[in-house]
C-alpha positions, 0 to 999 in steps of 0.5 A: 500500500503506497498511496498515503491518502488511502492509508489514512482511510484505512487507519481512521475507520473502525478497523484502524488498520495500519499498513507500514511503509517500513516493511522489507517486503512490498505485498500489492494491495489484492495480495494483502486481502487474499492473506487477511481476510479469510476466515474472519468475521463478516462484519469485518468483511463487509467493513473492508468492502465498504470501504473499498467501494468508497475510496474507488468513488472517491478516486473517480471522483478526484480523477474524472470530475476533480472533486476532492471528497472529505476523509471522514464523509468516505468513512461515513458512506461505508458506515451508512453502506453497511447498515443500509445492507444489514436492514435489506438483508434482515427483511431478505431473511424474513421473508424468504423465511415465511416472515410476517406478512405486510399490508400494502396497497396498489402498485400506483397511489390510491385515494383513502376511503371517505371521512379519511386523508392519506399522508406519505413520507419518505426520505433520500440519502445523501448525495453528498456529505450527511444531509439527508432530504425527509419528504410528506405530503396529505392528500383527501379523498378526491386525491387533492393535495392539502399540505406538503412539507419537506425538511433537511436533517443531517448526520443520520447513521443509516436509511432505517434511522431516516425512513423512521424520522421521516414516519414521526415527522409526518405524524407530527405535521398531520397532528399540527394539522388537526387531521383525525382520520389518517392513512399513513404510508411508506415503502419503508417495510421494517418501520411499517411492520414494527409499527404495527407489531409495536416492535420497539429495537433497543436502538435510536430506531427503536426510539423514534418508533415509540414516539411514533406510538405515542403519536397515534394516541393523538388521532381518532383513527390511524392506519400505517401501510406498507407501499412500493415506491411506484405509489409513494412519488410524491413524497420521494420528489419532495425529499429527493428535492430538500436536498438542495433546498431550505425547509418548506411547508405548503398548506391548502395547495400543490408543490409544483414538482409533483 
């Protein structure tokens, strides 16, 4: 390992590895992974992967596009990488195990039934550094838009964290509008599920779910359901649009972007 910058990566991320220049025998880099990582744990391996995979971006993009990318926001997209591919994995298991079976509505976006509104959220990873884009959007029965918002947040660990402050964020807006009656859904199908399971993890995720919980108290009547993102656009637009824009709120009319 000769190039110094790469080094520095590899010292400052949770595997502290340290590759000494000192060493009589030069070993190119695919050689030093052969030799050290058979045989040992897959969180150390999916670790050296991610981090692979995130100096070669940040490699491509100094080269082709001559932007420097920030040490520690390399070794935050690895982190982020590795949590996004645990939650996808756990829902992969359970449900080639038979796991629990979700609610989820048409394929395209349905209106609520009478009496009722429909909020949907949904959030946007980064495109670069750690700002993360949360978007909803409450829609009556006739499919009219009647509030809109969207909010940058930043330094979330991992799409799981963002998809469940994107759910409490909206349950909050809708509270603020006095809605009583409300459908609430998310292509999100770990924080749908835990939601209705009452599953409560012993993490920052697990925190934001029983805020969730707590919220529901202030409604007449609350229905979370699972949705694929063809049916959940209106929120992707706006979350993927907070990204480069200030917080927004829209009361009574349409954003023009969805």
């Amino acid at each position: 390992m000769e190039c110094h910058w790469s080094k520095q990566i590899w010292f400052a991320s949770s595997l502290g590895v340290v590759f000494n220049s000192h060493e009589s025998r030069y070993v190119p880099f695919h050689k030093w992974l052969k030799e050290n990582i058979i045989d040992v744990d897959e969180d150390i391996i999916a670790h050296v992967l991610a981090l692979c995979y995130e100096i070669w971006c940040a490699r491509n993009k100094k080269c082709f596009e001559g932007i420097d990318v920030d040490l520690a926001a390399i070794i935050q997209k690895a982190q982020r990488s590795i949590g996004n591919f645990k939650s996808a994995s756990t829902m992969l298991v359970d449900t080639l195990s038979g796991g629990p079976i979700l609610p989820i509505s048409d394929v395209h976006w349905t209106p609520p039934f009478s009496g009722f509104y429909k909020l949907n959220v949904d959030a946007e990873s980064p495109i670069e550094g750690d700002k993360w884009g949360i978007g909803v959007v409450v829609r009556d029965n006739e499919g009219v838009v009647v509030d809109a918002s969207y909010w940058q947040v930043f330094s979330l660990p991992n799409s799981e964290v963002a998809e469940s402050l994107a759910m409490r964020k909206g349950l909050e807006f809708a509270n603020d509008m006095s809605f009583l009656n409300l459908i609430a859904e998310s292509d999100a199908s770990n924080v749908v599920l835990a939601l209705n399971a009452h599953q409560q993890p012993p993490n920052y995720v697990g925190s934001i779910i029983r805020d969730c919980i707590s919220i529901k108290g202030s409604f007449r009547s609350l229905i979370f359901l699972h949705v694929r993102r063809e049916a959940n656009q209106a929120a992707y637009y706006l979350a993927k649009y907070a990204l480069k824009n200030l917080n927004c709120i829209w009361v009574e009319e349409t954003p023009s972007y969805i």
